[in-house]
C-alpha positions in Angstrom: -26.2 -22.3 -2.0 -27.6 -22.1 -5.7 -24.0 -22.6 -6.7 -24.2 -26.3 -5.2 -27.6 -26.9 -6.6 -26.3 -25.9 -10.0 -23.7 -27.9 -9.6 -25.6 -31.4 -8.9 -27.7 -30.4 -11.8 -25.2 -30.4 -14.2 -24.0 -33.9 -12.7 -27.7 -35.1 -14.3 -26.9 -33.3 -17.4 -26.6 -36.6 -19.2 -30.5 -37.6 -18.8 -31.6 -34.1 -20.3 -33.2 -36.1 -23.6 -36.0 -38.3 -22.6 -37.3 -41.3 -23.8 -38.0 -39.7 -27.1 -34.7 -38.7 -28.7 -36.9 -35.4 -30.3 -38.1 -34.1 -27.0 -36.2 -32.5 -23.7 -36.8 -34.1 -20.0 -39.1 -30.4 -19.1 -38.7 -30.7 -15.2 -34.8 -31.4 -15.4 -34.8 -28.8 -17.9 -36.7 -26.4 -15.9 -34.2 -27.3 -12.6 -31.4 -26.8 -14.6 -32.6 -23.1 -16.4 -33.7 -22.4 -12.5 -30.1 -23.0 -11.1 -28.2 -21.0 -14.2 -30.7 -18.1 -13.4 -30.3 -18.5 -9.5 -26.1 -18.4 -10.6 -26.7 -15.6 -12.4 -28.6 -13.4 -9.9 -26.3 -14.4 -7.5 -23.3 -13.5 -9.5 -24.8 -10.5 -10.8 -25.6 -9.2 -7.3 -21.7 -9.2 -6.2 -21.4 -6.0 -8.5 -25.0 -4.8 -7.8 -23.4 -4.8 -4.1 -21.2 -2.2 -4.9 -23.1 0.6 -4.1 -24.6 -0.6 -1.0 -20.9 -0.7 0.4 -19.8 2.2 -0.8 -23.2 4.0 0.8 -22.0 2.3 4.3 -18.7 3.6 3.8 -20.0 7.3 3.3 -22.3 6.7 6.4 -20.0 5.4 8.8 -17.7 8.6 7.6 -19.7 10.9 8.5 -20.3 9.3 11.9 -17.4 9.4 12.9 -16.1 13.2 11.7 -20.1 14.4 13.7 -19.1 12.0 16.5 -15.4 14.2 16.3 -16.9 17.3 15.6 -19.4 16.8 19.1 -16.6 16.6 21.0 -14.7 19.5 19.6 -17.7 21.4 20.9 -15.9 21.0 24.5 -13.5 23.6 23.0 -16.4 26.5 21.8 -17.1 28.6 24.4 -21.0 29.1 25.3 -20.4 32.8 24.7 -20.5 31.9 20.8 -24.5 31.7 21.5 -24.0 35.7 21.9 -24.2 36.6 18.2 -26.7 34.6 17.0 -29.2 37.5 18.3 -31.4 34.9 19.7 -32.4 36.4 23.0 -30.6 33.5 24.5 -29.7 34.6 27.8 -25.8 33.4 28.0 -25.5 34.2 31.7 -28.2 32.1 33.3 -26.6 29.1 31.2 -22.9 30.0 32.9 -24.9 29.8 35.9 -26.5 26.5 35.3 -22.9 25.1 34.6 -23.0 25.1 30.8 -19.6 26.7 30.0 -19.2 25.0 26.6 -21.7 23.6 23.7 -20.4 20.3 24.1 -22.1 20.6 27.9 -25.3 22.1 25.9 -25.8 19.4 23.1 -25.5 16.6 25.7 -28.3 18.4 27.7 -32.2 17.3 27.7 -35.0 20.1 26.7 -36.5 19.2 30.3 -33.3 20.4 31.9 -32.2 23.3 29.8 -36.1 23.9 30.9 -35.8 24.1 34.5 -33.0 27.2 33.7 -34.9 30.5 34.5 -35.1 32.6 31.5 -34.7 29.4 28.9 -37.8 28.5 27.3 -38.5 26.2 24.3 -38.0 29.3 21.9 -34.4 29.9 23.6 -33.8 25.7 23.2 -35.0 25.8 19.6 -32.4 28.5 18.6 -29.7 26.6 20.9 -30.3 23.3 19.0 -30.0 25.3 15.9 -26.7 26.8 16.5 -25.5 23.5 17.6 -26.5 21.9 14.5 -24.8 24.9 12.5 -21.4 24.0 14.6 -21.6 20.5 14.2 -21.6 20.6 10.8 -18.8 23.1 10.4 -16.5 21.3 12.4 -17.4 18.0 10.9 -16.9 19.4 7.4 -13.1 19.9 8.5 -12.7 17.0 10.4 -10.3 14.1 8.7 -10.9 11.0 9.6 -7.9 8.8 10.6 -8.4 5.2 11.7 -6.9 3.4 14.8 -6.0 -0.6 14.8 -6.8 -0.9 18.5 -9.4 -3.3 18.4 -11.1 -2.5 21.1 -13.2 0.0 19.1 -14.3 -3.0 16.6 -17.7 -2.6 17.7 -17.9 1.4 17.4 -17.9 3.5 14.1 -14.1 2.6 13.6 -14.5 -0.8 14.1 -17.1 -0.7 11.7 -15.5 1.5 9.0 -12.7 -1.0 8.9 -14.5 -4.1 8.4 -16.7 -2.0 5.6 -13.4 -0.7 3.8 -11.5 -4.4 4.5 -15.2 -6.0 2.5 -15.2 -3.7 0.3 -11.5 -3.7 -0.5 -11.7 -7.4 -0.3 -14.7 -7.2 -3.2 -13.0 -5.0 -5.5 -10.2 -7.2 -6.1 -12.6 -10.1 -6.4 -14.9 -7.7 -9.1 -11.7 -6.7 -11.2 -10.8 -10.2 -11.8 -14.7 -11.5 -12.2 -15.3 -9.0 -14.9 -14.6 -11.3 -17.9 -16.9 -14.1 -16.4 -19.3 -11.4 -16.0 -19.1 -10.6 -19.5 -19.7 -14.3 -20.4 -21.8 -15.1 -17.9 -24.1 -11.9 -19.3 -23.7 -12.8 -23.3 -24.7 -16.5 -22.4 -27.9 -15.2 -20.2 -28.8 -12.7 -22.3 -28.8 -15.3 -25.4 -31.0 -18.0 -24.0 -33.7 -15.4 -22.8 -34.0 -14.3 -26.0 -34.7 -18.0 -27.5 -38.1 -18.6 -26.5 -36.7 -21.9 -25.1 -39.9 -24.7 -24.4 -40.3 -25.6 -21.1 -43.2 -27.9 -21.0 -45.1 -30.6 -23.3 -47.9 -28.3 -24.0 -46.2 -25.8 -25.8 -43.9 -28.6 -27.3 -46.9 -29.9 -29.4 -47.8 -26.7 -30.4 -44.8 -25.4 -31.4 -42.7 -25.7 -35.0 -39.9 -27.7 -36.0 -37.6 -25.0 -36.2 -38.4 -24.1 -32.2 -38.0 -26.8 -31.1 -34.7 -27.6 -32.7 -33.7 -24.4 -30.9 -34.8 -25.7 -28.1 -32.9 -28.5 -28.5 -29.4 -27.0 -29.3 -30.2 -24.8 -26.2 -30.6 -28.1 -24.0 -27.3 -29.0 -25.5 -25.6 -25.6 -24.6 -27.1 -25.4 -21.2 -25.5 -28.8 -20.5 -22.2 -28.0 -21.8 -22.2 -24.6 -20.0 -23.3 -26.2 -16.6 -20.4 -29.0 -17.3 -17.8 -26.3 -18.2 -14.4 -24.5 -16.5 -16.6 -21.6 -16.2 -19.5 -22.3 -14.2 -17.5 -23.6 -12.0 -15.0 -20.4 -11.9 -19.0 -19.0 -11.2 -20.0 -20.7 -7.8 -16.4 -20.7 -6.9 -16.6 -16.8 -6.9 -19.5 -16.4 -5.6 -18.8 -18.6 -2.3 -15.9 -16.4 -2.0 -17.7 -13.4 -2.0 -19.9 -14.6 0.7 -16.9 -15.6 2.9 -15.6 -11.9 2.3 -19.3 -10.3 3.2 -18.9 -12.2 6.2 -15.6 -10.8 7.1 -14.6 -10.6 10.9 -13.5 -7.6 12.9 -10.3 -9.6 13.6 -9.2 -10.5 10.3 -10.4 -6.8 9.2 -8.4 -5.1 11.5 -5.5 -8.0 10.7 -5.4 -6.7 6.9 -5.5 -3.1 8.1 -2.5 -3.6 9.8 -1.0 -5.2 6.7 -2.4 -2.8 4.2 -3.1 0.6 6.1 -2.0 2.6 2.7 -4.6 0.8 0.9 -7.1 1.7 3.7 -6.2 5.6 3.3 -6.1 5.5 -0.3 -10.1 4.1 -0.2 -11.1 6.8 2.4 -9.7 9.5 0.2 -11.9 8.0 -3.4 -15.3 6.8 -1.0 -15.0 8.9 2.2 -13.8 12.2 0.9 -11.1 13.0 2.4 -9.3 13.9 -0.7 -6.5 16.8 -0.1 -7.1 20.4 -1.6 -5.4 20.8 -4.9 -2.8 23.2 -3.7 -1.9 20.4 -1.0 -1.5 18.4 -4.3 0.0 21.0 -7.0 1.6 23.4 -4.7 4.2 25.5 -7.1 2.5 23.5 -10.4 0.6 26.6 -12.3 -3.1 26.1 -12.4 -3.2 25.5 -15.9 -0.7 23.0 -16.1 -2.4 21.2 -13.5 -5.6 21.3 -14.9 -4.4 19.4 -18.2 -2.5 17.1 -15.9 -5.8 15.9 -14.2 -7.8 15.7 -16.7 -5.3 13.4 -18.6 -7.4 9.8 -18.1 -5.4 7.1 -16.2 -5.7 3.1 -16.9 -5.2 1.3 -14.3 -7.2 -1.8 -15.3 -3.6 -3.8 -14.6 -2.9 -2.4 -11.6 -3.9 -4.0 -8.1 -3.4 -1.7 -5.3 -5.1 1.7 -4.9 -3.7 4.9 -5.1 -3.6 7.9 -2.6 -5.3 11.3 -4.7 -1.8 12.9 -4.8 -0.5 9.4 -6.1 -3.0 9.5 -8.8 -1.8 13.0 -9.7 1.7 11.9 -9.3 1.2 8.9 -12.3 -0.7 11.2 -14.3 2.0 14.0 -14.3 4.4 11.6 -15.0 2.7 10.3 -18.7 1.3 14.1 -19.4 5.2 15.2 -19.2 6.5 12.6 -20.4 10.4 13.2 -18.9 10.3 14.1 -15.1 12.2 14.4 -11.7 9.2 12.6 -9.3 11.1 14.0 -5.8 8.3 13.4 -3.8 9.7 12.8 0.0 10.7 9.4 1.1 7.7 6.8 2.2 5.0 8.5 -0.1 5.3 5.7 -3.0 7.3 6.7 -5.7 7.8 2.9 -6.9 3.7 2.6 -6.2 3.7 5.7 -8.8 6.0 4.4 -11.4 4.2 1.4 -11.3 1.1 2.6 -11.9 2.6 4.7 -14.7 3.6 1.2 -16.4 0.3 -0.5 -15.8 -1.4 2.6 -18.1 1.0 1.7 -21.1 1.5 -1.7 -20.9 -2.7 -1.7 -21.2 -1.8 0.8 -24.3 1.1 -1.2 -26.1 1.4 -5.1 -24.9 4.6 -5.9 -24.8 6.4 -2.8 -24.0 9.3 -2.3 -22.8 10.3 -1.0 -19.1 14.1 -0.6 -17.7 14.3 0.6 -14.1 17.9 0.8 -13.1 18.3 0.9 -9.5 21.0 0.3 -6.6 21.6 -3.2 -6.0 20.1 -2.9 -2.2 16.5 -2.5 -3.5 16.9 -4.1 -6.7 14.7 -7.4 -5.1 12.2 -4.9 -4.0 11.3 -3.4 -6.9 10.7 -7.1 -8.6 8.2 -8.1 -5.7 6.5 -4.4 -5.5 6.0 -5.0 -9.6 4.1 -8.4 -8.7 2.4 -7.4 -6.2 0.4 -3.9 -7.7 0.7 -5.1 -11.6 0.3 -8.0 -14.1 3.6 -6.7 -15.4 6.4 -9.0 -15.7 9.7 -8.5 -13.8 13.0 -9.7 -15.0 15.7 -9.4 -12.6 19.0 -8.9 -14.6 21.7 -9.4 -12.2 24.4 -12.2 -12.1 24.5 -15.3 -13.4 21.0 -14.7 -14.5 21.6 -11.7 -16.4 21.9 -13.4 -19.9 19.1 -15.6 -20.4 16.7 -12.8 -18.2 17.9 -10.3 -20.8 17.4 -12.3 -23.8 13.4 -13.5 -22.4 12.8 -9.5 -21.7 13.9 -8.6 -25.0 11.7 -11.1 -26.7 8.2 -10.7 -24.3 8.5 -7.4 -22.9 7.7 -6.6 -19.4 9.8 -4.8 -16.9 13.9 -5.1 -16.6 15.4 -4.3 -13.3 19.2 -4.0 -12.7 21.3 -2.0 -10.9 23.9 0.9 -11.8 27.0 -1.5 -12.2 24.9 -3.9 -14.4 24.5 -1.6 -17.0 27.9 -1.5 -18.5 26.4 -5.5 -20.1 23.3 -4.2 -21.2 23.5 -0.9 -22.6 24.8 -1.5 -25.9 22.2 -4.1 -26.6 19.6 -1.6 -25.9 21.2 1.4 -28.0 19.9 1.9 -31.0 18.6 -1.8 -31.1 15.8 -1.5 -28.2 12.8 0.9 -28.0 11.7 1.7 -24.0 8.6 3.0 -22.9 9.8 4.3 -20.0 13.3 4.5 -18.6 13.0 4.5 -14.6 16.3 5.7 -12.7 15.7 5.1 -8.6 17.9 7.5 -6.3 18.8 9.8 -9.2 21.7 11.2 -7.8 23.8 8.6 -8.3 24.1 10.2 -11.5 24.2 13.5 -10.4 28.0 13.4 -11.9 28.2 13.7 -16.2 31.7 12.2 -16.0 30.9 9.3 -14.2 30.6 5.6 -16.1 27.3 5.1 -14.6 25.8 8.4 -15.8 27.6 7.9 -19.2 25.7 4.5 -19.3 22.4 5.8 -18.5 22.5 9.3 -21.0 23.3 6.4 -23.8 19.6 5.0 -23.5 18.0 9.0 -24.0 16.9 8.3 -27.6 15.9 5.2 -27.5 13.6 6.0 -24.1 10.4 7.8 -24.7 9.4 8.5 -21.3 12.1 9.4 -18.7 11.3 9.3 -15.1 14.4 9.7 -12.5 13.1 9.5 -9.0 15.4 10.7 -5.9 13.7 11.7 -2.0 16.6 14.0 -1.4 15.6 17.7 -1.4 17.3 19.1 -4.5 16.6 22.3 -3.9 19.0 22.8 -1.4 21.3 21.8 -4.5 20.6 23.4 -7.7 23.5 22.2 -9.2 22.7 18.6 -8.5 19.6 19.4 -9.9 20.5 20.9 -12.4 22.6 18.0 -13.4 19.7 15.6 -13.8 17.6 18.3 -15.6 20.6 18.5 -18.5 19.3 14.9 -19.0 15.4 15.4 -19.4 15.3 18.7 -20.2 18.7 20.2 -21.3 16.7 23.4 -23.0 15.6 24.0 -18.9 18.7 23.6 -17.1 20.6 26.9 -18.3 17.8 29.0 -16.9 17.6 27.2 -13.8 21.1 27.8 -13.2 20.3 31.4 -13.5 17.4 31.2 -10.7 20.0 29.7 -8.1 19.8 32.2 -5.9 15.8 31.9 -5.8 15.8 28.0 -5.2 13.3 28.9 -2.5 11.2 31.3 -4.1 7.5 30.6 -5.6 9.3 31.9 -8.8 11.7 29.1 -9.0 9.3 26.3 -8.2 7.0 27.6 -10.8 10.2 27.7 -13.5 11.0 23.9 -12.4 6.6 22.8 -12.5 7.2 21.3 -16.4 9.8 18.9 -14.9 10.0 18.6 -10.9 7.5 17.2 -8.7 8.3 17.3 -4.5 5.4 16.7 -2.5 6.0 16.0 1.3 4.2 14.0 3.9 3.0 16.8 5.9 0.9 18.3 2.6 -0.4 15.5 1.3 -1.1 13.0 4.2 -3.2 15.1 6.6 -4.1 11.9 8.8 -0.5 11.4 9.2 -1.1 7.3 9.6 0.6 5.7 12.3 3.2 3.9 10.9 4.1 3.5 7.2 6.1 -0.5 7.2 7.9 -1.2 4.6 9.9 -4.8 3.6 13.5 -4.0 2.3 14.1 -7.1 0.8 17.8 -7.1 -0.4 19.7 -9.6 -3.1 22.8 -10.8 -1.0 25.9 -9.7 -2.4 28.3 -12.6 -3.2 29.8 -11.6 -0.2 26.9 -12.3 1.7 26.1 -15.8 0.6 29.6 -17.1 1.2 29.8 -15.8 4.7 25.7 -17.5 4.7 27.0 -20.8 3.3 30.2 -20.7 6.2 27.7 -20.1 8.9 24.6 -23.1 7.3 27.9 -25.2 6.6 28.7 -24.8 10.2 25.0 -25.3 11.4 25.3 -21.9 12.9 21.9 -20.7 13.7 22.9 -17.3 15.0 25.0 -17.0 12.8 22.6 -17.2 10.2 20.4 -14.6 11.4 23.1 -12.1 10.8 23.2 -12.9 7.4 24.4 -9.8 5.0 26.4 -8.2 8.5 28.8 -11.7 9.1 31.5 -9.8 6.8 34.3 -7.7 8.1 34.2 -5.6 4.7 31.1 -3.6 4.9 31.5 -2.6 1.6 30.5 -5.9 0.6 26.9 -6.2 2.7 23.7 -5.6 0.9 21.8 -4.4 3.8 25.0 -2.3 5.0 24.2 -0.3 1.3 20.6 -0.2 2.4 20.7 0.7 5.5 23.6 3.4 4.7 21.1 5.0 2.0 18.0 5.3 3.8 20.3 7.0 6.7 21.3 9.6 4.0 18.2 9.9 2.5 16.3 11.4 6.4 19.1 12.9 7.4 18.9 15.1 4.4 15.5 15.5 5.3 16.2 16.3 8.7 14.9 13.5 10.7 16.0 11.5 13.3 16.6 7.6 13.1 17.0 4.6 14.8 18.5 1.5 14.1 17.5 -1.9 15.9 19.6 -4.9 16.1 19.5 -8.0 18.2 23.4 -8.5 18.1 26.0 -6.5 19.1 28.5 -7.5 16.6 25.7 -5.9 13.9 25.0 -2.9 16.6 29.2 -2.4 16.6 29.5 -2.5 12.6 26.7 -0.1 11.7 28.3 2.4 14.2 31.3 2.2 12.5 30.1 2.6 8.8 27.8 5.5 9.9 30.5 7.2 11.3 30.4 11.1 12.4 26.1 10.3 11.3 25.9 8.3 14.4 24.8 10.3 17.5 25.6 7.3 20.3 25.5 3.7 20.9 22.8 2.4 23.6 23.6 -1.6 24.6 22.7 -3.7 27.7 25.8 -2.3 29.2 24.9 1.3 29.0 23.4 2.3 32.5 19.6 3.1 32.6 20.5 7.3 33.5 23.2 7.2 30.4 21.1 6.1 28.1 18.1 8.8 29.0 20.9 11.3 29.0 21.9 10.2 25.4 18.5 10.2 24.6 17.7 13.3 26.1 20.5 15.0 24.1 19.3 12.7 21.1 16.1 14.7 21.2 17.1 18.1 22.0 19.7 18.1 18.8 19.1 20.5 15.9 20.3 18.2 12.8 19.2 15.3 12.1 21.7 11.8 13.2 21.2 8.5 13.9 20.7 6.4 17.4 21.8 2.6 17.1 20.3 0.2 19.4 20.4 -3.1 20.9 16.6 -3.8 20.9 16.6 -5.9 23.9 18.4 -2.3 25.9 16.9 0.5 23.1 13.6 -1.0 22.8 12.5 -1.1 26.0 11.6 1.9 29.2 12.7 4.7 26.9 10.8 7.6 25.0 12.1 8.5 21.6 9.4 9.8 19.9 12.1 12.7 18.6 13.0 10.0 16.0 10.4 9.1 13.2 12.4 6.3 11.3 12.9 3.5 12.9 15.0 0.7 10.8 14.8 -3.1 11.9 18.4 -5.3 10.7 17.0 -8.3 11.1 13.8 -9.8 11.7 13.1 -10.8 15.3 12.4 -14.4 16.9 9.8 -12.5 19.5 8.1 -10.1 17.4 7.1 -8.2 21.1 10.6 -6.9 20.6 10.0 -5.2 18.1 6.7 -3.8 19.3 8.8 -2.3 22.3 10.7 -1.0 19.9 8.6 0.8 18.0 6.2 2.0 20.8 9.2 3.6 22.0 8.9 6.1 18.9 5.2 6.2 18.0 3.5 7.7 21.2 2.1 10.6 22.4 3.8 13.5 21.6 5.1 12.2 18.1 4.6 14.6 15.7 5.3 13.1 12.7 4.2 10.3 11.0 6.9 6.9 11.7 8.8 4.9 8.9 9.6 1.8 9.6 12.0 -0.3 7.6 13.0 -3.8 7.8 16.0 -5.1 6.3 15.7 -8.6 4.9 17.7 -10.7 2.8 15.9 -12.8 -0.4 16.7 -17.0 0.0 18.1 -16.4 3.7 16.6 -17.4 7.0 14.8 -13.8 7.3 12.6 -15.4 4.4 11.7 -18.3 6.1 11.1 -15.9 9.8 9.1 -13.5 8.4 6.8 -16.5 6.9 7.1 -18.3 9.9 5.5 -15.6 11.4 2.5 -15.1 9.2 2.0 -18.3 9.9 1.5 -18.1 13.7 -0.5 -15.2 13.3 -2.8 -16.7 11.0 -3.2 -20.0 13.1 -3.8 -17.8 16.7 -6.1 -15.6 14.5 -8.0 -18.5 13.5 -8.2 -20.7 16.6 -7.1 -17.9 19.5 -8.0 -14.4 20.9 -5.3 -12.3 21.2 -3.6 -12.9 24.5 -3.1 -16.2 23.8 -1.3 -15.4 20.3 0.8 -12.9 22.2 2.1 -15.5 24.5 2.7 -18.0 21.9 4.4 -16.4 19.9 6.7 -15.5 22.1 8.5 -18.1 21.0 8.5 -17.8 17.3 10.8 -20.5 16.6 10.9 -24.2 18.3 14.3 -26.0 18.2 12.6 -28.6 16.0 11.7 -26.1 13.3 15.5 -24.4 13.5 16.9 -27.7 13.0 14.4 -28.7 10.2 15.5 -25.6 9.2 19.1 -26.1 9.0 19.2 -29.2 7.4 16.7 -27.4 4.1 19.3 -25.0 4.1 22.3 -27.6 4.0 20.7 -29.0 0.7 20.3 -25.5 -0.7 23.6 -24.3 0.1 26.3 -27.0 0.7 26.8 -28.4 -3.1 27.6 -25.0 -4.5 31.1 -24.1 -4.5 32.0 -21.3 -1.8 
């Protein structure tokens, strides 16, 4: 690789000067110039890629939605050929067996031929109208991607692997871009020198060339010795490990990343949503002005879905919004991108996102994941010094409802905020409450509001109208006048200014899959006493039910969690499910659901019981919840009524879960599946889920599939849960319970 060659070039570096201290070494120098340019091109041809991939993308796109559209012919009746006015004699091709165009395009000349009454005229105007189907249908046609990889090697296959390099490049070009810039000035500089590059020239050339020459010599060496060059060929080897990317690993990150995946096809493939599906009740006007409002993301790493973009835009044209889109469409991923666009505006600014405690570990990891924004976590012991560090550098605070009673008059009057973020705004839905009180204290010093909630206010305008009094006080009267039109186009339009709802069904039109999301959770001190009692007693299964070992539910982080998100779609009206491995979990989130849970199914449940529950499960009008044991639940049933599916703990044969959740996404769901797992931060889930990755990756890497299935069967050895145990011990044992 020129990279390498570069390299041992600048290992010689040292014998540039010959003999004569006045004059270069020319062939070392001209190796040396030969391997920076080689660099360069190289280098320089990682962003030149660009288009290339992006051309494949657009290709392979419109592949697949002709390869759809062909067979949607099956469904057009030959009798379509009628009003073309062709002469095409429709009743000869009945005859022949050709019923539908699908039949027709798959059909040689020579046999259409042999039809009496079809001659080449007749199969020129058939072809035609084919063509003029095709590309209707096509031009409606989404395309969705599936992660079976059995179709690696057909236009799926291939569109993954194109967006996973791609994908994969992008992230690799963002953070090249100020070598780039070097790399360029450096080039650029040295071409323009006239540099000598042989003895001839050298003795007819002046003094003050050849002094520039010299100082070049000196720069080139420095360059080729320097932090940078080697930044250079370590980039550009990367990139050629990602161009050779294999369907395995592509449909792996898929897997991992599917929203990314979506989010590409919408900017590269056009599959963008119509702007009604975006703007819905927002007037056209107002929605022009929001998208043409110009969004920096140059801090932000993930990609955004088109109503995501519009989402983050709305939010900093407004300035002080309800964001109520429906729950799994990204209103963190929103927010987030929201504070990437002013952090890149003010450096240093300051962002407070007050939360419930459940997620409050969830919002620190989403904020390293997507941004170079700082989180500080203010919670607990670490509240203080977290505080005092935020204060000083800026960055992103995150603390939960009861938290703010310590903070909030050290950030009134004293503090400016960017942006004040509020996660499931209805928990100040009450103006008498402390934690509402707490919050409306920080409305000066904030100068963006966003309060985010995925319960359908409209069904409660007083709730609503609660939250408006906040961000918009001057609205809130006239809203309460509207009431009775909380359904009407009129009403929506009134709340446009302030409200944003979007739901899955407008915006995502490929309906992925399954949308998987981590719910990490920051044990309660509840939690990590009843931890340390079950590590102190070397209790491994005890251990796995960390945050449900408690009698208090009250006291269990993932109890809060698991209780919100079961508000949150039942409000929506769907149906959930809840998976545990242990019945003393299973028994626990039963009771704290209460009238919410629809039935219990265990391994003592007979088979014909638990279809009947099921069967009545399905056939209910409102929305409840199903808990499961996973090993009795997950396995022989069909429950594709539900489309939430909520995972306590993570599972030591991950084809438990798969049963699971094939047990909801099938054929016949018809809406898309949310699928939440409920982990605890510093726990043994941690150490699982890693666990995990790590098998994957190893049978990715040295294994086809059916040998990683069987392996990883059993996820943990009794070596590792001991070596296990012990690391815990020395984490856990010398604090005081």
């Amino acid at each position: 690789m020129p990279g390498n060659r570069s390299t041992d070039a600048a290992k010689d570096s040292r014998g540039m000067i010959g003999p004569r201290m006045d004059r270069p070494d020319f062939r070392k120098l001209n190796e040396m110039i030969a391997a920076l340019t080689g660099v360069t091109e190289h280098f320089y041809a990682i962003y030149a890629d660009r288009d290339a991939r992006l051309e494949e993308i657009r290709t392979l796109c419109e592949e697949i939605r002709r390869g759809n559209a062909g067979r949607a012919l099956a469904h057009v009746s030959v009798e379509e050929l009628k009003k073309s006015r062709a002469g095409i004699r429709v009743s000869v091709l009945q005859e022949a067996g050709y019923e539908d165009l699908a039949k027709l395009a798959a059909a040689a000349d020579w046999e259409l031929r042999a039809i009496d009454g079809i001659g080449e005229k007749q199969i020129e105007a058939i072809r035609g109208i084919i063509a003029t189907f095709t590309g209707q249908l096509a031009a409606r046609e989404t395309v969705t991607l599936s992660d079976e990889e059995s179709t690696a090697a057909d236009a799926n296959g291939q569109l993954i692997r194109a967006l996973c390099i791609y994908r994969r490049g992008e992230l690799l070009r963002r953070d090249g871009e100020n070598l780039l810039t070097e790399l360029q000035g450096f080039h650029e500089s040295l071409q323009s020198r006239g540099i000598i590059r042989n003895r001839v020239r050298w003795l007819f050339s002046g003094k003050a060339q050849k002094l520039l020459t010299l100082r070049s010599v000196e720069e080139i060496v420095s360059f080729l010795d320097s932090p940078v060059f080697e930044r250079l060929t370590h980039y550009i080897a990367q990139y050629l490990e990602i161009t050779g990317t294999r369907a395995a690993d592509a449909f792996c990150d898929f897997r991992t990343n599917a929203a990314s995946y979506y989010a590409l096809l919408e900017q590269i493939g056009g599959e963008k949503p119509s702007g009604t599906l975006l703007y819905e009740s927002i007037p056209e006007q107002l929605a022009a002005s929001v998208d043409a409002f110009s969004l920096d993301l140059s801090g932000f790493s993930g990609s955004l879905r088109a109503y995501q973009e519009f989402g983050a835009k709305y939010i900093l044209h407004q300035g002080r919004v309800l964001l109520g889109d429906e729950m799994g469409l990204g209103k963190t991923i929103q927010a987030i991108a929201v504070m990437t666009h002013l952090q890149a505006a003010g450096p240093g600014a300051h962002f407070l996102i007050v939360c419930p405690a459940s997620v409050l570990v969830n919002w620190c990891r989403e904020l390293q994941n997507f941004s170079t924004i700082r989180p500080f976590l203010l919670h607990g012991n670490e509240l203080e010094p977290a505080f005092l560090q935020w204060q000083g550098e800026g960055g992103a605070a995150v603390t939960n409802y009861e938290s703010m009673g310590k903070i909030v008059d050290r950030i009134n009057n004293r503090m400016r905020l960017s942006l004040l973020v509020i996660d499931e705004a209805h928990y100040i839905k009450n103006p008498e409450a402390q934690r509402t009180r707490h919050i409306r204290m920080l409305d000066e010093e904030s100068e963006r509001i966003l309060l985010m909630t995925g319960t359908p206010l409209e069904n409660h305008v007083e709730e609503m109208c609660s939250l408006i009094d906040f961000i918009r006080p001057d609205l809130s009267r006239e809203i309460r006048g509207m009431a009775q039109l909380s359904h009407a186009p009129q009403f929506r339009e009134l709340l446009s200014p302030v409200y944003l709802r979007r739901t899955r069904e407008q915006v995502l039109r490929e309906l992925p899959p399954v949308e998987e999301e981590q719910e990490w959770c920051a044990m309660t001190e509840t939690d990590r006493r009843a931890y340390v009692e079950a590590v102190r007693e070397r209790n491994f299964t005890a251990m796995r039910r960390v945050s449900f070992l408690q009698g208090d539910a009250a006291g269990s982080s993932k109890m809060n969690r698991l209780l919100e998100l079961c508000g949150e779609g039942c409000k929506e009206g769907r149906r959930i499910l809840v998976f545990s491995f242990f019945r003393e979990t299973i028994a626990a989130v039963a009771a704290a659901l209460g009238e919410t849970c629809f039935g219990v199914i265990t391994g003592d449940v007979p088979f014909d019981r638990r279809q009947a529950l099921i069967d009545r499960f399905s056939r209910e009008d409102n929305a409840g919840v199903l808990v499961c044991q996973i090993q009795a639940g997950g396995t022989g049933l069909n429950i594709q009524a539900a489309s939430i599916v909520i995972f306590c703990e993570p599972q030591i044969k991950p084809s438990l879960e798969k049963q699971a959740l094939s047990r909801v996404y099938r054929m016949g769901q018809v809406r898309n599946v949310l699928v939440y797992r409920l982990l605890c931060a510093d726990s043994v889930d941690e150490a699982i889920v890693r666990r995990l990755r790590e098998k994957e990756e190893e049978f990715d890497a040295f294994a086809d599939r059916s040998v990683m299935a069987q392996a990883t069967e059993d996820l943990l050895d009794r070596e590792w849960i001991r070596d296990y145990i012990e690391e815990e011990n020395r984490k856990y044992l010398p604090m005081v319970i």
